[in-house]
C-alpha positions in Angstrom: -19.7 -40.6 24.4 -19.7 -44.2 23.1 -16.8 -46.2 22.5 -17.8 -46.0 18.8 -17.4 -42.1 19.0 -14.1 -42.4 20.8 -13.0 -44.7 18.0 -14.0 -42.3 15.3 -12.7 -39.3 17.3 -8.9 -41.0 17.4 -9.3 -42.0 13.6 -10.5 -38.5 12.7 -8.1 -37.2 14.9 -5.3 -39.7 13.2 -6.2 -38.3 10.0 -6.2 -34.6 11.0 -2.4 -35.1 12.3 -1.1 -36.9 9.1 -2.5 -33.7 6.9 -1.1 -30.9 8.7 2.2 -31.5 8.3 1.3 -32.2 4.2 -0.7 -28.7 4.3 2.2 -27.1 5.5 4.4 -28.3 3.3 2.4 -27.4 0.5 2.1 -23.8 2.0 5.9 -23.5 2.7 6.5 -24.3 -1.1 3.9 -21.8 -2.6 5.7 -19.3 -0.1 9.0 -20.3 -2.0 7.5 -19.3 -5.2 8.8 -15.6 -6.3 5.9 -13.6 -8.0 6.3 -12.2 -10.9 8.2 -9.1 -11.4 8.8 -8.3 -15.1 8.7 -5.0 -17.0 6.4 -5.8 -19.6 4.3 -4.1 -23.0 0.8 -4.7 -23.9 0.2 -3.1 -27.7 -2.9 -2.5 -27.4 -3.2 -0.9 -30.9 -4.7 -2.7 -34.1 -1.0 -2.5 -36.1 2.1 -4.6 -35.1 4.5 -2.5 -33.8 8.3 -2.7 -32.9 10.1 -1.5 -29.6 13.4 -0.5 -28.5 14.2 -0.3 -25.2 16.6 1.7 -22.9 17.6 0.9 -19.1 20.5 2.0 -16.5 21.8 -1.1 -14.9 25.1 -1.7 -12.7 26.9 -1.9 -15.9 25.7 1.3 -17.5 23.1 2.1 -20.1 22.0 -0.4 -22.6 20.0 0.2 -25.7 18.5 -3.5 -26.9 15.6 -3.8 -29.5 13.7 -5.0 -31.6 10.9 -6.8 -30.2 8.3 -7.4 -32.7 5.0 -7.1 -30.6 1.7 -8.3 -32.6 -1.6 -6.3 -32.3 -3.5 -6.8 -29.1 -0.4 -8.6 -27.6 2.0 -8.3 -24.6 5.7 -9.2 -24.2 7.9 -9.1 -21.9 10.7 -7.0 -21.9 12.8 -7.7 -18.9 12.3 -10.6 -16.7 12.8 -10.2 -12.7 12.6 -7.4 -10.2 13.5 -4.0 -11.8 16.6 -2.3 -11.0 15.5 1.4 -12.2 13.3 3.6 -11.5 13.2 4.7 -15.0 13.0 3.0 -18.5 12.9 4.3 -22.1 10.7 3.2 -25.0 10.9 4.2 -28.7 8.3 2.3 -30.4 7.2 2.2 -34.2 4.3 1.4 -36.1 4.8 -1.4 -38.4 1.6 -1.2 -40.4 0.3 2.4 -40.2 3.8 4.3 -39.9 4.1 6.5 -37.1 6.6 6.4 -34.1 6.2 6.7 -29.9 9.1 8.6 -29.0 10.1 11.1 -26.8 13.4 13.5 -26.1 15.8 11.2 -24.2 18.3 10.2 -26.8 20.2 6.6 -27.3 21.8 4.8 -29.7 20.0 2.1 -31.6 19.9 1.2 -35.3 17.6 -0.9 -37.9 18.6 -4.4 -37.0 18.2 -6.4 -33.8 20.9 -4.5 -31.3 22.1 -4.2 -27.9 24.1 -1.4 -27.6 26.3 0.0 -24.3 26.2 3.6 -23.5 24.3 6.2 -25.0 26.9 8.7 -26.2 28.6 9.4 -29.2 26.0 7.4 -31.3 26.3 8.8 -35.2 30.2 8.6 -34.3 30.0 4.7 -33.3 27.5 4.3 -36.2 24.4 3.9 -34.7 21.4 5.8 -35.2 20.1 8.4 -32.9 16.8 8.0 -31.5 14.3 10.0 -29.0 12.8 7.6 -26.3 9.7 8.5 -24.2 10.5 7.7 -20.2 8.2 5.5 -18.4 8.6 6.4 -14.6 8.3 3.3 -12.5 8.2 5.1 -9.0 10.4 2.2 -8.1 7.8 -0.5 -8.5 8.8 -3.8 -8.9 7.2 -5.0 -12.2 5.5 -2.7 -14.3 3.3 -3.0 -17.7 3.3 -0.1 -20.0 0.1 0.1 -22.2 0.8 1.4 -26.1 -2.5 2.3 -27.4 -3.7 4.4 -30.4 -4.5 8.0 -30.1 -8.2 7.5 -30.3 -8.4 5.4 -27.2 -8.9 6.6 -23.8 -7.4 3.3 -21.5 -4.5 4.2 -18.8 -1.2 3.3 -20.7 1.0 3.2 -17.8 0.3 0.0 -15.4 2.3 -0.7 -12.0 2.6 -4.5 -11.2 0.5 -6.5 -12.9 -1.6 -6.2 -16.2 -4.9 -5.2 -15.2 -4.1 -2.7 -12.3 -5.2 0.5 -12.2 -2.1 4.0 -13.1 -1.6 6.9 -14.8 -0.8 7.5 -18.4 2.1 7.6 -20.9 2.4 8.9 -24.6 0.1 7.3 -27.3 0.1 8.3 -30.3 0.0 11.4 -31.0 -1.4 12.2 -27.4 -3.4 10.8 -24.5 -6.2 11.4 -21.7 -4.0 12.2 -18.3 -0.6 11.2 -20.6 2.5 13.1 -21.5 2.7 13.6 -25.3 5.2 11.9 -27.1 8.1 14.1 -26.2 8.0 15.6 -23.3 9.6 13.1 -21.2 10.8 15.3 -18.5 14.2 16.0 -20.0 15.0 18.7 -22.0 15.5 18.3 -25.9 18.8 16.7 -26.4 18.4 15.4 -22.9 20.3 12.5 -21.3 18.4 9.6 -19.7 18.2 9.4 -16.6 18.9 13.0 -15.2 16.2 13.0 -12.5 16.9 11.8 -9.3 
């Protein structure tokens, strides 16, 4: 070895040192970054549709709509880690007519609304509407896929758009889905009665 390639050796050497601690830096603050854990709805139908949504949190149950999701569009719902293992969706066709909907029952009405509790909902003067359940099996994000009757495409995504899971009602029903409802609850059913 020359003392040319000594030289170089130390300044390569030199170099190395200074960027290790920069690499892990940079690594340490991508670990810091949370990933993405929303529960989210692609409308993967060619009509604009509006959703209402249902959910059991430490406060209760909550109602909330309407989110006014444009054809081949996704929005998301809730942001951050789910709480639930189930959430409801009543959905309606803004273009075609038509309705998703299922046999667990809330309160919402016409306007935009976000409603506590799920009883008593003519009485308080609220509508009462028939929700389809999406079963999260406790993921932490989840995309639910609302597509038309005619198309075959999974409607129920854990995670992240794009990953593979089973199905949920379409309209009217669906390859390896539940049709609209028969969401595991018996008619007049309360959310949330499974385990």
């Amino acid at each position: 070895m020359t003392a040319d390639d000594s030289h170089r050796s130390m300044i390569s050497l030199r170099r190395c040192s200074r960027l290790i601690p920069a690499a892990a830096a940079f690594l340490a603050s991508l670990a810091a970054v949370p990933a993405a854990a929303d529960f989210r709805l692609c409308n993967n139908t060619s009509s604009r549709v509006g959703i209402a949504l249902g959910y059991k949190d430490a406060d209760g149950w909550t109602t909330e709509g309407w989110w006014n999701v444009s054809s081949r569009s996704c929005e998301t719902l809730l942001r951050g880690t789910l709480v639930a293992r189930y959430y409801y969706i009543y959905a309606l066709d803004y273009d075609r007519g038509g309705e998703w909907s299922g046999q667990a029952f809330m309160c919402s009405r016409d306007k935009e609304f976000t409603i506590k509790g799920t009883e008593n909902c003519l009485a308080r003067g609220f509508d009462r509407t028939g929700f389809f359940e999406v079963d999260t099996g406790d993921q932490r994000a989840w995309t639910v896929q609302l597509t038309e009757s005619s198309e075959q495409n999974p409607q129920r995504v854990p995670g992240m758009p794009g990953a593979p899971g089973g199905g949920l009602p379409g309209l009217p029903n669906s390859q390896g889905g539940t049709p609209p409802g028969a969401s595991g609850l018996s008619p007049g059913g309360t959310p949330g009665s499974k385990p």
